[in-house]
N, C-alpha and C positions, 0 to 999 in steps of 0.2 A: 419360142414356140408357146402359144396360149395351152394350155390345161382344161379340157373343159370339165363342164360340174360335177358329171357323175366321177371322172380320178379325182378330181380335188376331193369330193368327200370320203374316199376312199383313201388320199392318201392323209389327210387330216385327223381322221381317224383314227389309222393307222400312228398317225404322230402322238393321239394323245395317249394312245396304249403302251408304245413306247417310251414313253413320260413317265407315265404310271411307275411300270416295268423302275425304271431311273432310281423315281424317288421313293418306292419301297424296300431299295436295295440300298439307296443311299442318304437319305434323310432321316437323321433321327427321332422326329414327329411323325412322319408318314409308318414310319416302320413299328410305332409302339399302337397305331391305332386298331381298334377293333370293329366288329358289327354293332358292339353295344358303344364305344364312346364315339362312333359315327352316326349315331341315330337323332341325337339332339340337335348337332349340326343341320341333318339332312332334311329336321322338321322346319327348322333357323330358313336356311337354303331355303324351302320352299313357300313359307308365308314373305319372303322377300319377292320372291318372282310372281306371288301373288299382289305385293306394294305396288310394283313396277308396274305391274298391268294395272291397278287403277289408276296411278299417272298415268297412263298411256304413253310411258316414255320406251320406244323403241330399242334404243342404245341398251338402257338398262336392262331391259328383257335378255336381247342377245345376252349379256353377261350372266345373267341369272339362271339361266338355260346353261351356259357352258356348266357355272357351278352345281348344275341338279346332274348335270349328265358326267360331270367327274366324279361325284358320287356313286352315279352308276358303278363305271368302272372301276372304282377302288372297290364296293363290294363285290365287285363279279373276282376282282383280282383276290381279296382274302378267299372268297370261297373256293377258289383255284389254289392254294394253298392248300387246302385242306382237301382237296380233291372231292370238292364236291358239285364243282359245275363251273364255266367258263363263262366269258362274255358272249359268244358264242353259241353256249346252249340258251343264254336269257336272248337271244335276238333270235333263233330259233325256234324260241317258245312263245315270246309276242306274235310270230308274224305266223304261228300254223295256230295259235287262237285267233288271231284276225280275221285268217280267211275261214274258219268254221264257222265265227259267229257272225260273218257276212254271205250266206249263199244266197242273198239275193246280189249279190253281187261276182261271188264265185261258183256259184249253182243254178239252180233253177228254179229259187225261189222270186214268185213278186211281191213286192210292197208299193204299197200307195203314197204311204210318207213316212216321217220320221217316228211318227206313234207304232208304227207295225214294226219299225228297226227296232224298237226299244223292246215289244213284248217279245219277238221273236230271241234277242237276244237274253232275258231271263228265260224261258222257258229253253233252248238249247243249252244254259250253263245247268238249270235243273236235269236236264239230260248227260249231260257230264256227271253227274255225280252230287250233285249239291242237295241240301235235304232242304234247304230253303230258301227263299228267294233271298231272304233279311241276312243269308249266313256271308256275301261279300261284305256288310258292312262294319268297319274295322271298329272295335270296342274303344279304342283311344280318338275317334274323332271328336274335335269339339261339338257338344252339344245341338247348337245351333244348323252345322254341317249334317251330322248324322240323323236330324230327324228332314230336313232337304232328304237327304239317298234312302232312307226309309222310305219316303210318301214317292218316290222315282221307282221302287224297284216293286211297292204295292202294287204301282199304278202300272207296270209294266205285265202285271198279270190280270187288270181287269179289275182288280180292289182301288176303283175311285167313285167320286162323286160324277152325276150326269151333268150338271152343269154349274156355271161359275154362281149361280144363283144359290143353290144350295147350298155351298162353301161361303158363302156372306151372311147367309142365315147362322150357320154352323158358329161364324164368329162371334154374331149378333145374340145367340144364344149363351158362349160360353162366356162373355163379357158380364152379362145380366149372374150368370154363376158366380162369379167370381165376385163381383159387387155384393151378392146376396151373403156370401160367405163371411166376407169382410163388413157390411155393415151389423151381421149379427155377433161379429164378435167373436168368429170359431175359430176352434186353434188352430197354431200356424201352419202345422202339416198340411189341413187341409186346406188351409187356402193357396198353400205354394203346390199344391196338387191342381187347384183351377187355375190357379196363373201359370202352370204350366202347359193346362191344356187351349185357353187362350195364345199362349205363344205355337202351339201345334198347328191350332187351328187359322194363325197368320200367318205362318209359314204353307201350309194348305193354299191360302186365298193367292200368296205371293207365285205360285206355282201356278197357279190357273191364270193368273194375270201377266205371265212371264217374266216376271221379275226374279231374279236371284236374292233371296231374302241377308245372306251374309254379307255378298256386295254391297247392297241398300243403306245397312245398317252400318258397316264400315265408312261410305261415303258422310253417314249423318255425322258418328264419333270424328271424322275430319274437320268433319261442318262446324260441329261444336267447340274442338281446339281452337281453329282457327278464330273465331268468333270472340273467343273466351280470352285469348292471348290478344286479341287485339282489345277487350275492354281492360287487360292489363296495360297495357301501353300506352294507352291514351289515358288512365286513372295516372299512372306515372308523367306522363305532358304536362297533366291538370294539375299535379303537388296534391294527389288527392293517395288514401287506403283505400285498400276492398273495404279491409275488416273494420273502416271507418266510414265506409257510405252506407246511404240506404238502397232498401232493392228498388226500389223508382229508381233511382240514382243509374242503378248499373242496367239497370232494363232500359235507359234512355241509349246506353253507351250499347246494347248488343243490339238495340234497331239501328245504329250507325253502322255497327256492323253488317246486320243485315240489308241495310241499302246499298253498300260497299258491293257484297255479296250479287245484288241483284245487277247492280249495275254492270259488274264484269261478266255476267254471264249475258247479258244484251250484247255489250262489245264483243264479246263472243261470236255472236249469231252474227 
Protein backbone atom coordinates (compact mmCIF):
# COMPACT_ATOMS: atom_id res chain seq x y z
CA UNK A 1 0.00 0.00 0.00
CA UNK A 2 1.51 3.36 -1.17
CA UNK A 3 1.82 6.23 1.62
CA UNK A 4 1.04 9.31 0.44
CA UNK A 5 2.99 12.75 1.25
CA UNK A 6 1.35 14.24 3.66
CA UNK A 7 1.67 10.59 6.25
CA UNK A 8 5.02 10.20 4.88
CA UNK A 9 5.97 13.42 6.25
CA UNK A 10 4.21 12.91 9.26
CA UNK A 11 5.54 9.76 9.85
CA UNK A 12 9.19 10.75 8.96
CA UNK A 13 9.01 13.27 11.16
CA UNK A 14 7.78 11.56 13.64
CA UNK A 15 10.86 9.15 13.08
CA UNK A 16 13.28 11.78 13.46
CA UNK A 17 11.88 12.74 16.90
CA UNK A 18 12.15 9.46 17.95
CA UNK A 19 15.80 9.23 16.88
CA UNK A 20 16.45 12.35 18.72
CA UNK A 21 14.43 10.94 21.92
CA UNK A 22 17.24 7.50 21.01
CA UNK A 23 20.31 9.28 20.96
CA UNK A 24 19.95 11.75 23.95
CA UNK A 25 19.24 8.85 26.12
CA UNK A 26 21.69 6.68 24.57
CA UNK A 27 24.74 8.23 23.09
CA UNK A 28 27.26 9.55 24.95
CA UNK A 29 28.11 12.70 22.58
CA UNK A 30 24.37 13.49 22.00
CA UNK A 31 23.78 13.55 25.79
CA UNK A 32 26.86 15.85 26.84
CA UNK A 33 25.63 18.58 24.27
CA UNK A 34 24.38 21.75 24.98
CA UNK A 35 22.58 25.15 23.53
CA UNK A 36 25.98 26.65 23.77
CA UNK A 37 28.45 23.70 22.37
CA UNK A 38 25.64 23.35 19.57
CA UNK A 39 25.76 26.74 18.36
CA UNK A 40 29.10 26.61 16.47
CA UNK A 41 27.97 23.48 14.74
CA UNK A 42 24.69 25.06 13.75
CA UNK A 43 26.50 28.20 12.29
CA UNK A 44 29.15 25.27 10.52
CA UNK A 45 25.69 23.52 9.36
CA UNK A 46 24.43 26.50 7.95
CA UNK A 47 27.27 28.24 5.69
CA UNK A 48 27.52 24.46 4.32
CA UNK A 49 23.86 24.45 3.06
CA UNK A 50 24.63 27.81 1.93
CA UNK A 51 28.12 25.97 -0.31
CA UNK A 52 25.57 23.61 -1.57
CA UNK A 53 23.28 26.14 -3.08
CA UNK A 54 25.99 27.87 -4.84
CA UNK A 55 26.93 24.51 -6.41
CA UNK A 56 23.49 24.14 -7.22
CA UNK A 57 23.98 20.58 -6.23
CA UNK A 58 20.57 19.23 -5.35
CA UNK A 59 21.50 16.08 -3.44
CA UNK A 60 23.72 18.21 -1.20
CA UNK A 61 21.10 20.60 -0.32
CA UNK A 62 18.69 17.77 0.66
CA UNK A 63 21.36 16.70 3.27
CA UNK A 64 22.22 19.93 4.47
CA UNK A 65 18.49 20.72 5.21
CA UNK A 66 18.20 17.30 7.04
CA UNK A 67 21.54 18.49 9.18
CA UNK A 68 19.91 22.36 9.98
CA UNK A 69 16.52 20.64 10.76
CA UNK A 70 18.21 18.03 13.22
CA UNK A 71 19.52 20.86 14.93
CA UNK A 72 16.31 22.12 15.16
CA UNK A 73 15.09 19.28 17.09
CA UNK A 74 17.80 18.64 19.38
CA UNK A 75 17.35 22.30 20.45
CA UNK A 76 13.75 22.14 20.88
CA UNK A 77 14.54 18.54 22.62
CA UNK A 78 17.14 20.35 25.41
CA UNK A 79 14.73 23.00 25.99
CA UNK A 80 12.12 20.31 26.72
CA UNK A 81 14.38 19.19 29.23
CA UNK A 82 14.44 22.11 30.93
CA UNK A 83 10.79 22.59 30.55
CA UNK A 84 11.00 25.28 28.70
CA UNK A 85 9.17 24.66 25.39
CA UNK A 86 8.84 21.70 22.89
CA UNK A 87 9.11 21.25 19.16
CA UNK A 88 5.79 21.76 19.10
CA UNK A 89 5.49 25.10 20.65
CA UNK A 90 8.50 26.22 17.91
CA UNK A 91 6.09 24.89 15.05
CA UNK A 92 3.35 26.70 16.68
CA UNK A 93 5.08 29.78 16.87
CA UNK A 94 6.40 29.90 13.29
CA UNK A 95 3.15 29.05 11.78
CA UNK A 96 0.70 31.78 13.91
CA UNK A 97 3.75 34.53 13.05
CA UNK A 98 3.24 33.46 9.52
CA UNK A 99 -0.17 33.87 9.25
CA UNK A 100 -0.20 37.39 11.10
CA UNK A 101 2.49 38.78 9.19
CA UNK A 102 0.80 37.42 5.94
CA UNK A 103 -3.09 38.97 6.11
CA UNK A 104 -2.90 39.76 2.68
CA UNK A 105 -3.04 36.34 2.42
CA UNK A 106 -5.05 35.34 5.67
CA UNK A 107 -6.86 38.60 5.93
CA UNK A 108 -8.08 41.20 4.10
CA UNK A 109 -5.20 42.86 3.36
CA UNK A 110 -4.08 43.68 -0.63
CA UNK A 111 -0.81 44.03 -1.89
CA UNK A 112 0.38 44.90 -5.30
CA UNK A 113 3.76 43.05 -5.08
CA UNK A 114 6.48 41.96 -3.13
CA UNK A 115 7.66 45.61 -1.87
CA UNK A 116 4.20 46.06 -0.08
CA UNK A 117 4.97 42.28 1.62
CA UNK A 118 8.05 43.64 2.83
CA UNK A 119 6.84 47.09 4.30
CA UNK A 120 3.69 45.59 5.62
CA UNK A 121 5.61 43.02 7.23
CA UNK A 122 8.16 45.48 9.26
CA UNK A 123 5.56 47.77 10.23
CA UNK A 124 3.13 44.70 11.84
CA UNK A 125 6.48 43.23 13.84
CA UNK A 126 6.79 47.10 15.00
CA UNK A 127 3.33 46.40 16.04
CA UNK A 128 4.21 43.34 17.96
CA UNK A 129 6.27 45.09 20.18
CA UNK A 130 9.52 45.87 18.55
CA UNK A 131 11.12 49.37 19.16
CA UNK A 132 12.81 49.19 15.96
CA UNK A 133 12.81 48.13 12.70
CA UNK A 134 16.92 47.37 12.96
CA UNK A 135 16.12 45.51 16.43
CA UNK A 136 15.64 41.76 14.11
CA UNK A 137 19.03 42.09 13.04
CA UNK A 138 21.27 39.65 14.88
CA UNK A 139 24.58 41.45 16.44
CA UNK A 140 26.81 38.27 15.29
CA UNK A 141 26.08 38.60 11.62
CA UNK A 142 28.90 38.77 9.40
CA UNK A 143 29.47 42.12 8.33
CA UNK A 144 28.79 42.03 4.98
CA UNK A 145 25.20 40.02 5.69
CA UNK A 146 24.18 42.49 8.37
CA UNK A 147 24.50 45.72 6.46
CA UNK A 148 22.21 43.52 3.22
CA UNK A 149 19.29 43.16 6.29
CA UNK A 150 19.89 46.75 7.50
CA UNK A 151 19.37 48.49 4.02
CA UNK A 152 16.09 45.49 3.53
CA UNK A 153 14.48 46.38 6.77
CA UNK A 154 15.23 50.45 6.15
CA UNK A 155 13.83 50.06 3.04
CA UNK A 156 10.95 48.16 4.27
CA UNK A 157 9.72 51.30 5.92
CA UNK A 158 10.29 53.82 3.30
CA UNK A 159 14.07 54.88 4.21
CA UNK A 160 15.39 54.31 0.65
CA UNK A 161 16.74 55.93 -2.25
CA UNK A 162 14.10 56.96 -5.33
CA UNK A 163 15.98 55.47 -7.82
CA UNK A 164 18.87 53.38 -8.89
CA UNK A 165 20.53 56.52 -10.26
CA UNK A 166 20.97 58.14 -7.15
CA UNK A 167 22.57 55.07 -5.49
CA UNK A 168 25.31 55.23 -8.42
CA UNK A 169 25.87 58.75 -7.63
CA UNK A 170 26.02 57.75 -3.83
CA UNK A 171 28.83 55.41 -4.87
CA UNK A 172 30.53 57.59 -7.29
CA UNK A 173 30.67 60.13 -4.47
CA UNK A 174 31.91 57.90 -1.65
CA UNK A 175 34.80 56.42 -3.96
CA UNK A 176 36.08 60.14 -4.84
CA UNK A 177 36.05 60.10 -0.53
CA UNK A 178 37.78 57.57 -0.06
CA UNK A 179 40.62 58.53 -2.76
CA UNK A 180 40.62 61.93 -1.25
CA UNK A 181 41.30 60.55 2.04
CA UNK A 182 43.90 58.26 1.09
CA UNK A 183 45.79 60.47 -1.40
CA UNK A 184 46.15 63.00 1.44
CA UNK A 185 47.55 60.88 3.73
CA UNK A 186 44.97 60.88 6.69
CA UNK A 187 44.87 58.52 9.31
CA UNK A 188 43.83 55.07 9.09
CA UNK A 189 40.74 55.37 11.05
CA UNK A 190 39.45 57.57 8.76
CA UNK A 191 40.06 56.14 5.80
CA UNK A 192 38.70 52.71 6.97
CA UNK A 193 35.70 54.92 7.89
CA UNK A 194 35.21 55.82 3.89
CA UNK A 195 36.12 52.49 2.84
CA UNK A 196 33.55 51.42 4.72
CA UNK A 197 31.17 53.58 3.58
CA UNK A 198 31.98 52.75 0.01
CA UNK A 199 31.35 49.02 0.78
CA UNK A 200 27.75 50.44 2.27
CA UNK A 201 27.19 52.07 -0.51
CA UNK A 202 27.90 48.96 -2.97
CA UNK A 203 26.08 46.95 -1.27
CA UNK A 204 23.09 49.79 -1.68
CA UNK A 205 23.77 49.67 -5.58
CA UNK A 206 23.96 45.62 -5.37
CA UNK A 207 20.23 45.87 -3.92
CA UNK A 208 18.76 48.07 -6.48
CA UNK A 209 20.37 46.05 -9.02
CA UNK A 210 19.18 42.64 -7.53
CA UNK A 211 22.05 41.27 -6.94
CA UNK A 212 22.77 39.50 -3.67
CA UNK A 213 26.10 41.29 -2.63
CA UNK A 214 27.60 38.12 -0.47
CA UNK A 215 26.52 35.61 -3.13
CA UNK A 216 28.59 37.86 -5.82
CA UNK A 217 31.42 38.07 -3.69
CA UNK A 218 31.68 34.38 -2.67
CA UNK A 219 31.25 33.25 -6.40
CA UNK A 220 34.41 35.89 -7.16
CA UNK A 221 36.62 34.26 -3.96
CA UNK A 222 35.74 30.72 -5.95
CA UNK A 223 36.65 32.49 -9.20
CA UNK A 224 39.93 33.57 -7.69
CA UNK A 225 41.01 29.95 -6.12
CA UNK A 226 40.19 28.25 -8.86
CA UNK A 227 42.24 30.40 -11.15
CA UNK A 228 44.95 30.74 -8.62
CA UNK A 229 45.26 26.90 -8.13
CA UNK A 230 45.33 26.38 -11.64
CA UNK A 231 48.45 28.94 -12.24
CA UNK A 232 49.81 26.53 -9.48
CA UNK A 233 49.58 23.59 -11.44
CA UNK A 234 50.54 24.55 -14.55
CA UNK A 235 53.97 26.65 -12.83
CA UNK A 236 54.40 23.00 -11.45
CA UNK A 237 53.96 21.20 -15.49
CA UNK A 238 56.47 24.02 -16.47
CA UNK A 239 59.49 23.11 -13.57
CA UNK A 240 58.70 26.51 -12.81
CA UNK A 241 58.24 28.73 -8.79
CA UNK A 242 55.77 31.29 -7.89
CA UNK A 243 58.28 32.85 -5.71
CA UNK A 244 60.74 32.48 -8.80
CA UNK A 245 58.53 34.06 -11.63
CA UNK A 246 57.68 37.26 -12.52
CA UNK A 247 54.22 38.83 -12.26
CA UNK A 248 54.11 38.96 -16.39
CA UNK A 249 54.96 35.50 -15.98
CA UNK A 250 51.86 34.53 -13.76
CA UNK A 251 49.47 36.99 -15.29
CA UNK A 252 50.09 35.11 -18.65
CA UNK A 253 49.32 31.71 -16.72
CA UNK A 254 45.88 33.42 -14.95
CA UNK A 255 44.49 34.58 -18.62
CA UNK A 256 44.91 30.76 -19.39
CA UNK A 257 42.91 30.51 -16.75
CA UNK A 258 40.76 32.85 -17.60
CA UNK A 259 40.06 31.61 -21.31
CA UNK A 260 39.75 28.18 -19.55
CA UNK A 261 37.06 29.94 -17.37
CA UNK A 262 35.44 31.54 -20.38
CA UNK A 263 35.25 28.74 -22.51
CA UNK A 264 33.36 26.43 -19.93
CA UNK A 265 30.91 28.78 -19.36
CA UNK A 266 29.95 29.05 -23.52
CA UNK A 267 29.81 25.17 -23.34
CA UNK A 268 27.63 25.73 -20.85
CA UNK A 269 25.17 28.00 -22.63
Amino acid sequence: MSVDITEKRVLEFNRLLSIMEDLRSGCPWDKKQTKESLRHLTIEETYELSESILNDDWDEIKGELGDLLLHIVFYSKIAAEQREFDISDVLETINEKLIRRHPHIYGDVDVENEEEVKENWEKIKLKEGKKSVLQGVPKSLPPLVKSTRIQDKARGVGFDWDNIQQVWEKVLEELEELNAEVVNNTDKEQIENEFGDVLFSLINYARFIGINPSDALEKTNLKFIRRFKYIESESRKRGLSLDQMTLAEMDDLWNEAKMSDDQNETEDI
